[in-house]
C-alpha positions as CSV (number, residue, x, y, z in Angstrom):
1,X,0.0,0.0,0.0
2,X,1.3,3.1,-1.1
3,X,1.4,6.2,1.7
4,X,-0.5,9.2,0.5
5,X,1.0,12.5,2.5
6,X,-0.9,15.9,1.7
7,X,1.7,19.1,1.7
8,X,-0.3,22.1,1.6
9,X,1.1,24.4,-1.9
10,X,1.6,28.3,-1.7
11,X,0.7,30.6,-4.0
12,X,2.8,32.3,-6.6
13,X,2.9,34.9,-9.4
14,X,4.7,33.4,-12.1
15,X,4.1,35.6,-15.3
16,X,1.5,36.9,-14.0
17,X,-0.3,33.4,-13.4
18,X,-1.3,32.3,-9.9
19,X,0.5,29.0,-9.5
20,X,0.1,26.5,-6.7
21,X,3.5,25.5,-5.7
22,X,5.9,24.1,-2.7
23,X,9.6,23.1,-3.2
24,X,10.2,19.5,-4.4
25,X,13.0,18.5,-1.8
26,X,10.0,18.0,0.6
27,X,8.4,15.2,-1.4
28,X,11.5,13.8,-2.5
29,X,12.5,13.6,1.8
30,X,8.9,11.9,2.0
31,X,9.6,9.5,-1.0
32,X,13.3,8.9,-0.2
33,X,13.0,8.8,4.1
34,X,9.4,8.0,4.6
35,X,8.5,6.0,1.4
36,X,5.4,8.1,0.8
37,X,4.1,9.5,-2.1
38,X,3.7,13.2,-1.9
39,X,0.0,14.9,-2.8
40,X,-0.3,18.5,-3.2
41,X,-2.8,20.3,-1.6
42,X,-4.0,23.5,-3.3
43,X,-4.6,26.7,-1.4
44,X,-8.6,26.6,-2.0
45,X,-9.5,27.2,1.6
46,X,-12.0,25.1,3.5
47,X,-12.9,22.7,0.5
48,X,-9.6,21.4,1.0
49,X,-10.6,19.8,4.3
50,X,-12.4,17.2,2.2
51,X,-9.3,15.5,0.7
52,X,-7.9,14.4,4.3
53,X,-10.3,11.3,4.0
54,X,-7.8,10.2,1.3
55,X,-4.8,10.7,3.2
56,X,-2.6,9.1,5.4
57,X,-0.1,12.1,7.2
58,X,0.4,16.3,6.5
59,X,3.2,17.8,5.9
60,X,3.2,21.6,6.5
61,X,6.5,23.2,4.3
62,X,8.4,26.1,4.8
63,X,7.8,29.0,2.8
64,X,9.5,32.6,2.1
65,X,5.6,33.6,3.7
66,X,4.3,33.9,7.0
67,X,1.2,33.8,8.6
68,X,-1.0,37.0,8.2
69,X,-0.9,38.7,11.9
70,X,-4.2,39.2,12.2
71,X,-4.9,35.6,12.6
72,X,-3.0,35.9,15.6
73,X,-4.3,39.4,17.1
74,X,-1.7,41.6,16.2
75,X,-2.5,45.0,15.4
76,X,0.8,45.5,13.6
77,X,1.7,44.2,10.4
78,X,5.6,44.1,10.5
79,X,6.1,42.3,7.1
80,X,3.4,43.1,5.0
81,X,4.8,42.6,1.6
82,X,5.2,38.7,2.9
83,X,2.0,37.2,3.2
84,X,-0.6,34.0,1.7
85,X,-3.7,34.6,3.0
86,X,-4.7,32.1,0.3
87,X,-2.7,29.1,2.4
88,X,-3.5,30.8,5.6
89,X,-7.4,30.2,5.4
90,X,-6.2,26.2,4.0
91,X,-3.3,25.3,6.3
92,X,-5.0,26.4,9.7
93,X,-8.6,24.4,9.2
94,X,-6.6,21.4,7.5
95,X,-4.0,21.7,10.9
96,X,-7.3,21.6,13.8
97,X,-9.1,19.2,11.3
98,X,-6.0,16.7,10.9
99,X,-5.3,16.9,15.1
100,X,-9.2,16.3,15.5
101,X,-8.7,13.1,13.2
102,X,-5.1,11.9,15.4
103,X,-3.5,12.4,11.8
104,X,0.0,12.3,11.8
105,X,1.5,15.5,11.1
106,X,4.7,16.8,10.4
107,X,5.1,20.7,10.4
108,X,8.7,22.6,9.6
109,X,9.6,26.3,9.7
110,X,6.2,28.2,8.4
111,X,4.4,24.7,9.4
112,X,5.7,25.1,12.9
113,X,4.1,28.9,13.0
114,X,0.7,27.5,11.6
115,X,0.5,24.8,14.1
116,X,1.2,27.4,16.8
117,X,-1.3,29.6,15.5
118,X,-3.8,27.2,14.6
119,X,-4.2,26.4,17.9
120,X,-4.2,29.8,20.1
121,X,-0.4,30.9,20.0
122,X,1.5,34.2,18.6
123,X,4.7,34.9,16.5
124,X,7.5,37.4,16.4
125,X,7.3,39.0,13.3
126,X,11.1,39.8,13.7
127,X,12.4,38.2,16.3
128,X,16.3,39.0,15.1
129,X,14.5,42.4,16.4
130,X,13.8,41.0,19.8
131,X,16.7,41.9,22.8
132,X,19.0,38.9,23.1
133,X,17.5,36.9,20.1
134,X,19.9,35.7,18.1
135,X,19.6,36.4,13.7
136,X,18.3,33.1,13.0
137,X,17.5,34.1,8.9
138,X,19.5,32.1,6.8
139,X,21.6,35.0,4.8
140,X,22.9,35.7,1.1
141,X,24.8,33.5,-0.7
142,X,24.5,29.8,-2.2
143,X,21.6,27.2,-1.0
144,X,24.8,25.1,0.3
145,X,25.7,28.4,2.9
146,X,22.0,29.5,4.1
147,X,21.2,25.7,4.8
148,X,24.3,24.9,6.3
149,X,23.9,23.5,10.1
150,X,23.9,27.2,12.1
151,X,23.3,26.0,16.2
152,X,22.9,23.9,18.3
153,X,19.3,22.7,19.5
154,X,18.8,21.6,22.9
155,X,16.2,18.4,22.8
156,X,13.7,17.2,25.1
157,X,10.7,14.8,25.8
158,X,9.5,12.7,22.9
159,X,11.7,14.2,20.1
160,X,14.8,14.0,22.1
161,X,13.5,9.5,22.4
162,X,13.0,9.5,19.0
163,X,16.4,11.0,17.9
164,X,18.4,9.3,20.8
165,X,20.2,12.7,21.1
166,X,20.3,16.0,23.1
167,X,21.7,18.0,21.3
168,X,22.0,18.4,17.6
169,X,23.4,20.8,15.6
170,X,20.8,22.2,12.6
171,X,20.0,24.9,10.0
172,X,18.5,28.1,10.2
173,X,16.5,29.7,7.5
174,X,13.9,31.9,9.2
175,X,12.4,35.5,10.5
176,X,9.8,34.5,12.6
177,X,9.3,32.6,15.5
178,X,6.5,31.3,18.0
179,X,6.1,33.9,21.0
180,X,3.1,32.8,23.3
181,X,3.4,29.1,23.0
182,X,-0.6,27.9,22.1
183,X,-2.2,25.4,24.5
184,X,-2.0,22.1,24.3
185,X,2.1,22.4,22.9
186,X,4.9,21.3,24.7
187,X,8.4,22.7,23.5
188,X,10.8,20.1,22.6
189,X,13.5,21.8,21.4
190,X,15.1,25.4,22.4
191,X,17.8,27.3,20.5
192,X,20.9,28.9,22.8
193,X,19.2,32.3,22.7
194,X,15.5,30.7,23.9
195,X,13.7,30.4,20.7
196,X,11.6,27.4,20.3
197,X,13.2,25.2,17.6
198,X,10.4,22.5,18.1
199,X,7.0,21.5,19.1
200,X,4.9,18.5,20.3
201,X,0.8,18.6,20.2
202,X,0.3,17.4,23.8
203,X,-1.8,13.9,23.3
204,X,-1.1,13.2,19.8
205,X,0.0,10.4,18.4
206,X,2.6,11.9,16.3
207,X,2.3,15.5,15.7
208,X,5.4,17.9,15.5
209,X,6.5,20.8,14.5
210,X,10.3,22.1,14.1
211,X,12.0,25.1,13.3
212,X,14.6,24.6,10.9
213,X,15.1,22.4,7.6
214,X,15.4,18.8,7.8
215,X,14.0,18.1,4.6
216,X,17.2,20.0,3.2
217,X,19.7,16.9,2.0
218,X,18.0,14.6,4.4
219,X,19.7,11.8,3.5
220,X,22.7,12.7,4.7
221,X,21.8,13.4,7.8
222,X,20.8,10.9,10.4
223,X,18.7,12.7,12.7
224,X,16.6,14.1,9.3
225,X,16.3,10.3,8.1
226,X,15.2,9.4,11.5
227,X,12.4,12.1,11.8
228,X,10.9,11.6,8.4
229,X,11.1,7.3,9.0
230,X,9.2,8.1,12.0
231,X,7.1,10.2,10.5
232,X,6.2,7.8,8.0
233,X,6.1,4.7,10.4
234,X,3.3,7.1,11.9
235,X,1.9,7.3,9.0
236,X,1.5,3.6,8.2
237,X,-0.5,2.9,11.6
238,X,-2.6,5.3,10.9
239,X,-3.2,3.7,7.0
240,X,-4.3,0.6,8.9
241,X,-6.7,2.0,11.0
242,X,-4.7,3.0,14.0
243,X,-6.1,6.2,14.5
244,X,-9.2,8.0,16.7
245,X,-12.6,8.0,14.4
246,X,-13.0,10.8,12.3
């Protein structure tokens, strides 16, 4: 049986034609690490909730976008020239509805924001802006240089298990960054200046969300190969039934 794992696309302007896009290195971590075969979701909103009947795990990718502030409750927009509102109103539902369903879920850099929004939390819009934080954006120069690893994580609880590390060194190719932790998250991995670098959904089966890139050469890395085989090993219960009733 063949793994069917949704990724939710952004939108872009190519040409001056809305396009439906995410970058292929997540699918090919999904094929390669989880031996799943990526489906792309399209930023339609609501409707979109209907196609989690067909699958078996989400994946929420990064993204050079963020999450629209007001979905949070802040009055100020600090990066208003970055935003999807179009994935925004289809990420957020599909995130509560996939948790509702015990859906395995896998969520990495913008993911990790959605899932802490989705369910109650804020962001820093800046947080290289914020006193003692630490420039976590990846820079100029070639893919190879703003992937590169950057820090040193701090692990705990489940993650920490599943990784049989704690500490791991890994990339860092982002803006923003969860501020009021939501409800029902436990952090299971801190940077060295405090910022949460990942995320467990308190009573989940597998649900997590993580700050930087593992999906970026995956498989050379073994902590990357482990999260995406667990991910999919998640995945695979759930395919055979192994999951709360819909």
């Amino acid at each position: 049986m063949t793994l069917l794992i949704g990724i939710p696309a952004c939108t872009r302007d190519i040409n001056g034609h809305p396009q439906h896009a995410t970058p292929g290195r997540y699918g090919a971590a999904l094929m390669g690490a989880a031996d799943a075969l990526p489906i792309l979701i399209p930023p339609v909103g609501e409707p979109a909730l209907a196609v989690l009947d067909r699958l078996d795990g989400l994946l929420l990718s990064g993204s050079p976008s963020n999450v629209e502030p007001a979905r949070y409750g802040a009055k100020q927009d600090e990066t208003p020239d970055l935003h999807d509102p179009a994935r925004d109103a289809t990420t957020l539902p599909l995130i509560r509805d996939a948790l509702r369903r015990d859906m395995p879920l896998l969520a990495i850099c913008r993911g990790i924001q959605e899932v802490n929004v989705a369910l109650g939390g804020s962001l820093h819009q800046r947080v290289h802006l914020v006193p003692g934080r630490l420039d976590h954006r990846g820079g100029p120069g070639p893919h190879s240089r703003t992937y590169a690893p950057k820090h040193e994580v701090a692990l705990s609880g489940e993650l920490a298990r599943l990784l049989g590390h704690g500490r791991i060194r890994v990339n860092s190719v982002h803006g923003q960054a969860i501020n009021r932790l939501a409800d029902g998250l436990a952090v299971e991995a801190v940077a060295p200046d405090g910022t949460v670098e990942a995320v467990r959904v308190q009573g989940a089966g597998f649900a997590f969300g993580v700050q930087w890139h593992p999906e970026w050469e995956y498989a050379s890395d073994t902590n990357s190969v482990a999260l995406f085989r667990a991910f999919g090993d998640a995945c695979r219960a759930y395919a055979r039934g192994i999951r709360k009733a819909a």
